[in-house]
N, C-alpha and C positions, 0 to 999 in steps of 0.2 A: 504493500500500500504506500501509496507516497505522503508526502505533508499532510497536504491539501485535506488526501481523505481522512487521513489520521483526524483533522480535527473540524471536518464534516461528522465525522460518529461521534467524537467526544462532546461537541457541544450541544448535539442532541440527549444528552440524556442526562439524567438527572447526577446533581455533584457528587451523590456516596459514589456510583456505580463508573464516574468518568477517574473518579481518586482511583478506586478498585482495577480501574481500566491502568492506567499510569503507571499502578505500585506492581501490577504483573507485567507490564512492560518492561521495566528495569530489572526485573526481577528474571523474566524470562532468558535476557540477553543474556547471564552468564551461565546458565544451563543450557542453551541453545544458542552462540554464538552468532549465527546469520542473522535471528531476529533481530529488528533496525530497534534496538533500544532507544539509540540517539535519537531518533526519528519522534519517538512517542514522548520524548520530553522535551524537544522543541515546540511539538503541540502543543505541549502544557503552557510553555514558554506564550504560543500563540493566545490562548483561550486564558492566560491573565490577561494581554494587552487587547483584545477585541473581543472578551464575552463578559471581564469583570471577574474572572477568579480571583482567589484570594493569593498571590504571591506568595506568602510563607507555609500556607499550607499545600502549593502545587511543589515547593520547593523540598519542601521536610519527606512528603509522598513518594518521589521520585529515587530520591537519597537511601531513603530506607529499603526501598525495593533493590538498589543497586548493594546496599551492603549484606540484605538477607541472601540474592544471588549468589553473591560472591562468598558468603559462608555455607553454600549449597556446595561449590567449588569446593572448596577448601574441604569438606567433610567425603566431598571423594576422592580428591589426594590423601587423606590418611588411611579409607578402606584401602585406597591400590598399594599402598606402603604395608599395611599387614598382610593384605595377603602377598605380597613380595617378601616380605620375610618368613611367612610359610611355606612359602615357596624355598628358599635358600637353606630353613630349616630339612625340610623334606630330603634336599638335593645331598645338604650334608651329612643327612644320615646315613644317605645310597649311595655316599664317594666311595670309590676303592681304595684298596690297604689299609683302610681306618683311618681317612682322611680326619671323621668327625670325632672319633674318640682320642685325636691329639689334640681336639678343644681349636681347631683353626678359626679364623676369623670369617664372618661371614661377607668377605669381599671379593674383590673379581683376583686378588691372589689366589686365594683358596680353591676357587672354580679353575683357574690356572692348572696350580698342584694337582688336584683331583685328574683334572684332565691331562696332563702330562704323566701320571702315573700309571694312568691310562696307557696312554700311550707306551710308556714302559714296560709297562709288567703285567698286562691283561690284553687280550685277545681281544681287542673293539674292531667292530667295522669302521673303514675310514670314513665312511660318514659320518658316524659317532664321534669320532674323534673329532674331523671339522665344526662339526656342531658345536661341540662343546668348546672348543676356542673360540670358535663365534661368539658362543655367548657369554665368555669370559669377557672378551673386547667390547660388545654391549653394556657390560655391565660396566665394566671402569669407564667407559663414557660415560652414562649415567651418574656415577658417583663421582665425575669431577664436575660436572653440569651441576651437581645436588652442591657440591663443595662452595660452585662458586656463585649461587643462588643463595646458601647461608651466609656469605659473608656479605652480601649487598642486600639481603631480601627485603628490610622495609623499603628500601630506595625504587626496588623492581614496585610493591604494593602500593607506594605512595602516588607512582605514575602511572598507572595499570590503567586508571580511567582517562588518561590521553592517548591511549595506544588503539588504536579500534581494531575488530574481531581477533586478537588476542587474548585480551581483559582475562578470561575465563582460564587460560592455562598459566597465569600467576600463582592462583588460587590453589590450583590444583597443585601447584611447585612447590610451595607453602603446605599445604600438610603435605605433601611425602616426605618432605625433609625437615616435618616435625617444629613448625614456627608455632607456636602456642594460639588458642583460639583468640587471647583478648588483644592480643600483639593484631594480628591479621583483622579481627576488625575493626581496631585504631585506627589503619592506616585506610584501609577500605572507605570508613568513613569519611576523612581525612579530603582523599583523592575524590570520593564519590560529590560530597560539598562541593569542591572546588570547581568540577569539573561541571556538574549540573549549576551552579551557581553560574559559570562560563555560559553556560549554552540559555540559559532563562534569563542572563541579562542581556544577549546577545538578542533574542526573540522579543524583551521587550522595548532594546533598543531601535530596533528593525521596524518594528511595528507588523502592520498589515503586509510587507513585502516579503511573503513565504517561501518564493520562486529565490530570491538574492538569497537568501538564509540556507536554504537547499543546496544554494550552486556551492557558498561557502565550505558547507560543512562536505560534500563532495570533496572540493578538493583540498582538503584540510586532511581527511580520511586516507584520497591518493598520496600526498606526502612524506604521508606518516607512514605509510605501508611501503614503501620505497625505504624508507631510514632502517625501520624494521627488518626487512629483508636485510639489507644491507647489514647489520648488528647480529643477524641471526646466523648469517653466512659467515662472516670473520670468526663469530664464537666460534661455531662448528669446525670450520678450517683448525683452529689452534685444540680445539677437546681431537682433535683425528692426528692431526701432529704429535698431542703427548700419547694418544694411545698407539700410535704405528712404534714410538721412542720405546716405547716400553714393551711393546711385544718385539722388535730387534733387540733387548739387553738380555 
């Protein structure tokens, strides 16, 4: 749906059920990505300056849907972390030579060992064998991404709602690698304020002109998804660099 119609249906209908409308808006976008969040609170942004809404209650509405989302996020990065470590659990009980009764660590070393033990001293198919390196070099990717996620993580959350159709795998980055719930949504809120606070003064400043406010936030979006790219490609390049370094040592 575009602007327009966004708030062709919201100002039809009565205030509880357009707030209701608003707060699943924001709320949807980080369980569902594609959905135009941004879209539905620029509406909002519209229907304060051309229908008489109340500003701090379209404003508080939108925020909270962005933070309850975003803690929907979060609580399924800490399922995918347990069951990742019933998983590693699992793996290390079924290593060869008693991988797991030497109490090894549950990192992509450990899968290493196991796997090269393998490879030593147990009849595996080469397949298995490939496999199993695979998913050793997997995993220490993983665990420096996680590494270097902890060490920046409020900074990654506090921007999360400038970044469009990413927002949602902060969240999820944040509980896997175990940010605490009140931490995550401090900053949630934080960025969520800010950014709807951006976009609702930007609609009221705008006025009636839906079409300019549209083309903005378009290519606000393209820019941002270029820098993105760009930031996600260098990570990656330097997490493939340390792991090739380390599977040659």
């Amino acid at each position: 749906m575009s602007l327009m119609e966004w708030v062709e249906l919201l100002r039809d209908t009565p205030p509880w059920v357009g707030g209701g409308v608003l707060f699943l808006g924001a709320l949807i976008e980080y369980v569902f990505p594609p959905f135009p969040g941004d879209t539905v609170v620029v509406a909002g942004a519209a229907l304060v300056t051309a229908f008489g809404w109340q500003l701090w209650p379209v404003l508080g509405i939108v925020t909270a849907g962005s933070v309850a989302g975003s803690m929907v996020s979060w609580a399924v990065g800490c399922a995918l972390a347990r069951a990742d470590r019933r998983r590693l659990r699992v793996a290390r009980e079924d290593a060869p030579n008693g991988a797991a009764d030497r109490g090894d660590d549950d990192g992509p070393a450990q899968i290493d060992r196991a796997a090269g033990s393998a490879v030593a001293g147990d009849r595996v198919p080469r397949r298995s064998r490939t496999a199993a390196r695979s998913d050793g070099r997997v995993r220490q990717a993983m665990e420096l991404l996680a590494a270097r996620f902890e060490r920046h993580g409020a900074a990654y959350l506090a921007l999360n709602r400038f970044t469009p159709g990413i927002r949602t795998l902060f969240f999820v980055a944040a509980g896997w690698v175990g940010i605490g719930w009140r931490e995550t949504m401090f900053w949630s809120a934080v960025s969520a304020a800010a950014w709807n606070g951006l976009l609702v003064g930007l609609g009221v400043a705008v006025g009636d002109n839906l079409a300019l406010l549209e083309l903005w936030l378009a290519r606000y979006a393209a820019v941002v998804s270029v820098i993105v790219a760009l930031v996600i490609a260098w990570n990656g390049w330097r997490v493939w660099r340390a792991v090739r370094g380390n599977g040659r040592a």
